[in-house]
C-alpha positions in Angstrom: 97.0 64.7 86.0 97.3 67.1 89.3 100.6 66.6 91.2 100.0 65.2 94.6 101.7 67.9 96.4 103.1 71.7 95.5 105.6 73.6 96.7 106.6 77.2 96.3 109.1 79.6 98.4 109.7 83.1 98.9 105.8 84.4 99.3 104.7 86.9 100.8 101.4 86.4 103.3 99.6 89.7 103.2 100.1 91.8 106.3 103.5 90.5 106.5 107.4 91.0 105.2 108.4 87.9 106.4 108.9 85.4 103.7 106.8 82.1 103.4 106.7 78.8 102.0 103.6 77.2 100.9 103.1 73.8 100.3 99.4 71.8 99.8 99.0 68.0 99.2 95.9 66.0 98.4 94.4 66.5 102.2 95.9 70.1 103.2 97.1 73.5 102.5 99.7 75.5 104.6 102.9 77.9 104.3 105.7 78.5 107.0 106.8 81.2 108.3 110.1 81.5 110.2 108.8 83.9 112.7 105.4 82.2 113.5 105.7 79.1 112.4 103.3 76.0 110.4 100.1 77.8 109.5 97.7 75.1 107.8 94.0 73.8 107.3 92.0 71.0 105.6 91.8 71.1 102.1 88.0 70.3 102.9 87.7 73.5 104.4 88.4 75.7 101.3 85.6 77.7 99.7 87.3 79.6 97.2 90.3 80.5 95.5 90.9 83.6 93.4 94.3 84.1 91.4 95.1 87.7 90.6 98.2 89.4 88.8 99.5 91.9 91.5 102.6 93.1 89.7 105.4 92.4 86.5 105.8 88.7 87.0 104.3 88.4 90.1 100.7 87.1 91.3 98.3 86.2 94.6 96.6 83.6 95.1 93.6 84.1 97.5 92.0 80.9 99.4 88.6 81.9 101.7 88.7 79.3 103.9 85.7 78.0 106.2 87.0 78.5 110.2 85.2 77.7 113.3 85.7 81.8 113.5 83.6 81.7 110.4 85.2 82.8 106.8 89.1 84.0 106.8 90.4 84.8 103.2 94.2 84.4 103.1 96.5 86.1 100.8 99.9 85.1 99.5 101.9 87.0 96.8 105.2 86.1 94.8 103.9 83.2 92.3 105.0 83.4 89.1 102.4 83.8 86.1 103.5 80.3 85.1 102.5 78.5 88.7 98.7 79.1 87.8 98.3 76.0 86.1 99.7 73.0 88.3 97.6 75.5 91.7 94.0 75.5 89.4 94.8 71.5 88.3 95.6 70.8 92.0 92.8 72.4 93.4 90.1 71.4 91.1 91.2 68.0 91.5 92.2 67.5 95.0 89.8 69.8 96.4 87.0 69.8 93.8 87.6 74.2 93.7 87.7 76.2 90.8 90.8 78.9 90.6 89.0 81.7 89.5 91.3 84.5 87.9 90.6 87.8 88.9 90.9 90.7 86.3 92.3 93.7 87.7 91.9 97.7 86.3 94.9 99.5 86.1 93.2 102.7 84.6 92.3 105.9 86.5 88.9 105.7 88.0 86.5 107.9 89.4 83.4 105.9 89.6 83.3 102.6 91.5 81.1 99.9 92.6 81.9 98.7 96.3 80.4 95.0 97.3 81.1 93.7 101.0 82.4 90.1 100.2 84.2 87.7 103.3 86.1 90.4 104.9 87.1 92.6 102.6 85.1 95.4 100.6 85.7 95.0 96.9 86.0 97.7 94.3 84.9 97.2 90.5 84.6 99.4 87.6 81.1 99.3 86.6 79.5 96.7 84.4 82.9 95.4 84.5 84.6 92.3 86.5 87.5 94.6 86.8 89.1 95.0 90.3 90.2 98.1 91.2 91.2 97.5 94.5 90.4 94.9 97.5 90.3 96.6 101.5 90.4 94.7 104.3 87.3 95.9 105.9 88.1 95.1 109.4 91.2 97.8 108.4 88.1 100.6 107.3 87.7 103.1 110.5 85.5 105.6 109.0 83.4 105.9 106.0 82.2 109.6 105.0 80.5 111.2 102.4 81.4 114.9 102.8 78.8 117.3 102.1 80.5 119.5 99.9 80.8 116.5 97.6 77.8 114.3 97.3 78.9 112.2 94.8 82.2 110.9 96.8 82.9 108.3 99.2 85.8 109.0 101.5 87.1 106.0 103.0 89.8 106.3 106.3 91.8 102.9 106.6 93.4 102.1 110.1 97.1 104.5 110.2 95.6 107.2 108.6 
């Protein structure tokens, strides 16, 4: 049986330092943050969720929600490997989604796939599920493939 509410502390919502704490029942999901405050939505309003290992000991969960702004995917890192289970029971029976776990590549690449998925552009090692990276595309500023080296994508990210 799925708990009727989860709780979990010193995360990480991505663009931010500032620590949050997350916290969905059978109805919502949210996480607050001391600077900005309650941050929440419907549970009815979530599309997808995507749990990937980011680091030792340490995973994201990803939720793509459905806005009136149209679809947000939010990020929050710092769950523990073993938090996986009671998040994919509680949203598969709460909120009828499936946790899907991402497999990420680790290994030097030079040849990637690139898909546009929500807002971020995703690459994969090919004829793999393997993630080698995701990119906020609303951070991308320029995309270029130089001349001299037809076979490359050069991708310039907001800062850079």
């Amino acid at each position: 049986l799925a708990a009727m509410s989860l709780s979990f502390g010193n995360l990480r919502i991505s663009g931010s330092e500032t620590p949050v704490h997350f916290k969905c029942d059978t109805k919502q999901i949210g996480w607050r943050d001391i600077n900005k405050g309650v941050s929440s939505f419907q549970g009815s309003q979530l599309l997808r969720a995507e749990w990937a290992s980011v680091g030792p000991q340490k995973c994201m969960l990803a939720l793509t929600v459905n806005t009136t702004k149209g679809l947000v995917v939010h990020r929050l890192a710092g769950f523990a490997p073993s938090n996986e289970g009671s998040i994919r029971s509680h949203f598969s029976s709460h909120f009828k989604v499936n946790l899907t776990t991402l497999k990420s590549s680790s290994a030097g690449r030079s040849w990637f796939t690139a898909a546009i998925r929500d807002d971020l552009v995703r690459l994969v090692v090919p004829g793999t599920e393997d993630i080698i990276a995701d990119i906020d595309k609303r951070k991308i500023t320029n995309v270029v493939e130089p001349p001299e080296a037809p076979h490359e994508t050069v991708i310039k990210l907001e800062g850079e």
